[in-house]
N, C-alpha and C positions, 0 to 999 in steps of 0.2 A: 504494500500500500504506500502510495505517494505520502511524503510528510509523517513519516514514521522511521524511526530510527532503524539504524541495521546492526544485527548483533554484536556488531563492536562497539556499540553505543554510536557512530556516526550518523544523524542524520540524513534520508536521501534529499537528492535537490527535485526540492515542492514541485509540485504543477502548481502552477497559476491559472484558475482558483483553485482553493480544494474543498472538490463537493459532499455536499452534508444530505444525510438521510433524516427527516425529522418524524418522531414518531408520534403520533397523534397530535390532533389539532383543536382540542376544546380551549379553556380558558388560557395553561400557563404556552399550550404550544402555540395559539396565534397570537397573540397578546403581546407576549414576552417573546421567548425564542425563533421565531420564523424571523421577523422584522428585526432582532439586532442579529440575529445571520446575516440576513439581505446586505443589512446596511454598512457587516464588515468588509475591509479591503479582504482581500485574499482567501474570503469563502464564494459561496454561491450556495443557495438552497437548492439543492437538485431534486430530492422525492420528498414529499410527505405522504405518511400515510394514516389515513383515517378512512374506515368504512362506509360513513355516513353522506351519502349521495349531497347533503344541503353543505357539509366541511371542504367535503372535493370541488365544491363550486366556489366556494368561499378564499378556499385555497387557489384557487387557479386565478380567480379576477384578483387577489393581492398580489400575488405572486405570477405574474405573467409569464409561463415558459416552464412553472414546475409541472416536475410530474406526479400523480396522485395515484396510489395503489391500495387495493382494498386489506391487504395484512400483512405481517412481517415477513412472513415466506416471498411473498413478492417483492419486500426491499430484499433482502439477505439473497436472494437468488440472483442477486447484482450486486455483492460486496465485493468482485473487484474493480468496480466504476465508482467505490464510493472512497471517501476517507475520513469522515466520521460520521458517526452517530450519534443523537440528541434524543434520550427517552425523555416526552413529556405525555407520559402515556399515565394511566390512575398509578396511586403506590404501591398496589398488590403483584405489577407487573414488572418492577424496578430490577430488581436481582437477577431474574430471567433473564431480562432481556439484553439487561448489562454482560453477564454473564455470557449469551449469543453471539450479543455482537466483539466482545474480545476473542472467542474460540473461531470467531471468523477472520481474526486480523483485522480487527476495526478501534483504532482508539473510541471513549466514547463519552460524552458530558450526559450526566443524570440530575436531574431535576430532585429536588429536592425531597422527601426525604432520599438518599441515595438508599436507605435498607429501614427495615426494622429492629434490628439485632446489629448491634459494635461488629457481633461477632463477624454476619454477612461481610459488611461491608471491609471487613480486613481480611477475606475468602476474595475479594473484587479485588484487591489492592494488590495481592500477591500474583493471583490471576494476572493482572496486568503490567504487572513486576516481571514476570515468569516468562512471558509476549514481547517484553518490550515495549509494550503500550501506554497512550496517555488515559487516563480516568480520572475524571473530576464533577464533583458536584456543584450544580449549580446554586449558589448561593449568593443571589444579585442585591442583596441588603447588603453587603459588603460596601455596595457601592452606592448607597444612598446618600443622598445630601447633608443629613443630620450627622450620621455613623462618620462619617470619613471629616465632620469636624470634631466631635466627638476626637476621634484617633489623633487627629493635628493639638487639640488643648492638651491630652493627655502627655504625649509624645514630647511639646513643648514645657513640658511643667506649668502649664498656665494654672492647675489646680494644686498644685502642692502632689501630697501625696495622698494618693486616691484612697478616701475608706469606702466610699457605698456606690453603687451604680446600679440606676434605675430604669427601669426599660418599660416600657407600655405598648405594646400591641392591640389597642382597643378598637373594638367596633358595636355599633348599637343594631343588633340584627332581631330587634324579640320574637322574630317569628322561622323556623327552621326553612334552608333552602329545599333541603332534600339531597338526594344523590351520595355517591362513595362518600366525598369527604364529609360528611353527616355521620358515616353507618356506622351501628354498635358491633358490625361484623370486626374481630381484630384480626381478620386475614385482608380487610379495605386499610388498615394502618391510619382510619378517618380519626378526628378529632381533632381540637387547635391544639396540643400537646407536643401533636408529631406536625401539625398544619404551621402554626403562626411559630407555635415553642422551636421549632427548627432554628428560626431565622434569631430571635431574640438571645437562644442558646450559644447558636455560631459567634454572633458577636459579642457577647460576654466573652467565652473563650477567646477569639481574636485578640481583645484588649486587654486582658487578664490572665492567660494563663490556663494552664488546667485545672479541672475543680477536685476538690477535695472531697467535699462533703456537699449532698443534695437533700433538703426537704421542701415536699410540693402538698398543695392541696388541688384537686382538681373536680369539678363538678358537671355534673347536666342539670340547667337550670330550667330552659325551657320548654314547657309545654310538647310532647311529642320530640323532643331532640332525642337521640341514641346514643351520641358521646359525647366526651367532656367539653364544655363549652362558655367556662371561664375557670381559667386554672392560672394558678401562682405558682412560682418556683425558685425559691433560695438558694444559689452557692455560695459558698463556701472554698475559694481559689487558694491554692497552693502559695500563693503569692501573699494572700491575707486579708485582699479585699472579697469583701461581700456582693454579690450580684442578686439585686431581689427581682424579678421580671413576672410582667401579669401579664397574659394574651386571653382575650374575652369577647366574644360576640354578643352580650348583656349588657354593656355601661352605657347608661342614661345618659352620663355628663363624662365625657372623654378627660382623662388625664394628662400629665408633660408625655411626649414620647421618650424623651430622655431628661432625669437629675441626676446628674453626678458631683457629688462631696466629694469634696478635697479637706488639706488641712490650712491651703491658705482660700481657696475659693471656691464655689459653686457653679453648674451652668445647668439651666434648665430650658430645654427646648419643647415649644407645643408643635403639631400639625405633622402630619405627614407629606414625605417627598413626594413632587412632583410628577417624578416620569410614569408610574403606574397609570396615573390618572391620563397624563398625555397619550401615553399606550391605547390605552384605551379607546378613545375619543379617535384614534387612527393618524396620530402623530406621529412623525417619525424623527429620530434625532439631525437625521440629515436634513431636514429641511429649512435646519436654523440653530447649526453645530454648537455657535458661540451663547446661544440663549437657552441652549438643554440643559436638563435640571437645576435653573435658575429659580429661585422663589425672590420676593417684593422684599422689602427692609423689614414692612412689618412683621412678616413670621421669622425673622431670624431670631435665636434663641439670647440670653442674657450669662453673663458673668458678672458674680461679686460676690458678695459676703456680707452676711448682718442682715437682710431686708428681702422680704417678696420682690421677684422680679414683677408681680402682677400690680404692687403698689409703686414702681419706678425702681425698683432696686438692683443693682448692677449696670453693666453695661452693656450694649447692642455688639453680637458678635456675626460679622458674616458669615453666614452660611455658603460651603462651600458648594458647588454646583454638583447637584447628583450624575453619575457616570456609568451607568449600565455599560452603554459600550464599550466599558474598558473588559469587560469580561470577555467577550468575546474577541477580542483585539487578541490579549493574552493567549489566548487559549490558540488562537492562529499562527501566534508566536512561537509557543510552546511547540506544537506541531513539523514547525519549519525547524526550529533549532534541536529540538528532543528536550529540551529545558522541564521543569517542574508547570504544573498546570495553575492557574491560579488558587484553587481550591482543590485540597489534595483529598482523596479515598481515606487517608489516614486522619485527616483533619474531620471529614464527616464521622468516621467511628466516633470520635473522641465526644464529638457533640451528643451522638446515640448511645454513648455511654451516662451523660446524663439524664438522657431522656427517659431510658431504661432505670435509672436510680429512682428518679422523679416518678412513676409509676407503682413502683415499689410502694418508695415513700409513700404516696398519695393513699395507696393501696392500704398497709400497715400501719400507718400512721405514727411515723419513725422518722429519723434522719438514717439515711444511707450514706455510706464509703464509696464511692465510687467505684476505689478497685476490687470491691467485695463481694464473692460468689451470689447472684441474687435469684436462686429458684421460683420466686416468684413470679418472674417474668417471662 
């Protein structure tokens, strides 16, 4: 395969582009993944595949020139025209398919969650070890606007030294959607735990370190829901700081997305990034590079100490420009050089290993060790 290393770790020289198989196309696959494909240099979306006759059409007037096949045997029966793979197919199908596409010589980005079990997902990593292969989960909060200032205050000491960080994934949904990521089924891996708690998880870890110690509470609050659907979760980082994180589809009155205490300052940011919503709406970054995940002054977040930032307290810190396409950029990169992927196989364990605590925990009604045999999961 083009853009994949050869066993003496040299990478071959790329074709320009290198084409991507994208696997399903509901929310995160046309939303998210098709369109920052598109829009990198040195990809091209070549197949996607979705069964559903109204996705294939959906897919084809976005994407002018892809091609649309009704199931995985019809990509994979063309895995040597392709050079990676993008599962954004439900989560019960992640391991499979990850799994497939490396035993085919295909590097491969998995959507999040990459597994349900630490353990999976370090069976992927070796797999892909074992190949020569890239494997990386897609974890695009990384590159959100709040997070990556978030990383810069930190990184600059602008807070002293970090004791608490706080993280909000809130949404006010009181009435259930439906579908996988709802179901009580734990072979759908639904729930905000493994849903939103992914992303809140990953970056704690990112900024912090590995955790030590997990205690969660998790709930199904409404009416007809099946799984948990406001749930909190405490680390406990090796490092020392404490990460407390609520992801919720219940709150009335939405909270900071991020506080983070220090010991000389504070910064609390409301609202959420930008580019989801732009995604959405059918924006794309290229149509206006230098204003992509730009937010106004007023939601930029506050630094100081002593006082409410809601009563003037602190000062206005710019928010840096959310960056999805730097994900894929990387990841192109990675490909052409054999470099590390931006978001490693090992790095999603590490995260599923809390979530796996957190479960426990929630479960028993304990704090858990992270590295500690947990039969109940």
């Amino acid at each position: 395969m083009d853009g994949t290393p050869d066993t003496d770790g040299t990478p071959d020289t790329p074709r320009t582009p290198l084409r991507v198989g994208l696997i399903g196309y509901g929310l995160a696959g046309s939303v998210f993944h098709a369109p920052l494909i598109a829009g990198t240099e040195g990809l091209v979306l070549d197949t996607v595949v979705t069964a559903n006759p109204d996705r294939q059409r959906q897919a084809a007037a976005e994407h002018p020139g892809v091609r649309t096949v009704p199931d995985t045997d019809a990509l994979f029966a063309r895995a040597a025209e392709l050079d990676l793979i993008v599962i954004a197919s439900p989560n019960r199908t992640h391991v499979a398919l990850a799994r497939t596409a490396l035993e085919a010589g295909l590097p491969v980005v998995v959507d999040k969650p990459l597994a349900a079990r630490a353990a999976e997902a370090e069976e992927l990593a070796e797999l892909a070890e074992e190949r020569g292969l890239l494997i990386s989960a897609f974890q695009n909060r990384r590159w959100d606007n709040d997070f990556r200032t978030v990383q810069r205050l930190v990184r600059d000491g602008a807070l002293g030294e970090v004791y608490r960080f706080e993280s909000r994934f809130e949404r006010w949904r009181p009435r259930p959607k439906g579908g996988w990521r709802e179901s009580g089924d734990p072979a759908e891996i639904g729930g905000l735990l493994y849903d939103l708690g992914s992303h809140v998880v990953d970056q704690a870890l990112a900024l912090f370190g590995p955790a030590a110690t997990v205690y969660a509470e998790t709930d199904v609050r409404r009416p007809g829901a099946e799984a948990d659907d406001d749930t909190f979760i405490a680390i406990t980082h090796t490092s020392g700081v404490r990460s407390h994180l609520w992801v919720s589809a219940t709150t009335a009155q939405l909270g900071p997305r991020f506080r983070v205490l220090g010991s000389v300052a504070g910064y609390v940011k409301y609202g959420l990034d930008p580019q989801e919503a732009a995604l959405r709406e059918g924006r794309r970054p290229a149509d206006d590079r230098a204003a992509w995940g730009v937010e106004p002054e007023c939601a930029w977040g506050r630094l100081g100490s002593g006082e409410s930032p809601l009563t003037g307290g602190g000062d206005p810190v710019r928010t840096l420009p959310g960056d999805y396409p730097a994900y894929y950029a990387a990841i192109a990169e990675a490909l052409r050089t054999g470099g590390e992927p931006p978001v490693t196989a090992r790095e999603a364990a590490e995260a599923l290993r809390v979530l796996e605590a957190a479960r426990v925990s929630a479960t028993e009604g304990r704090t858990v060790r992270v590295r500690e045999e947990v039969s109940a999961v």
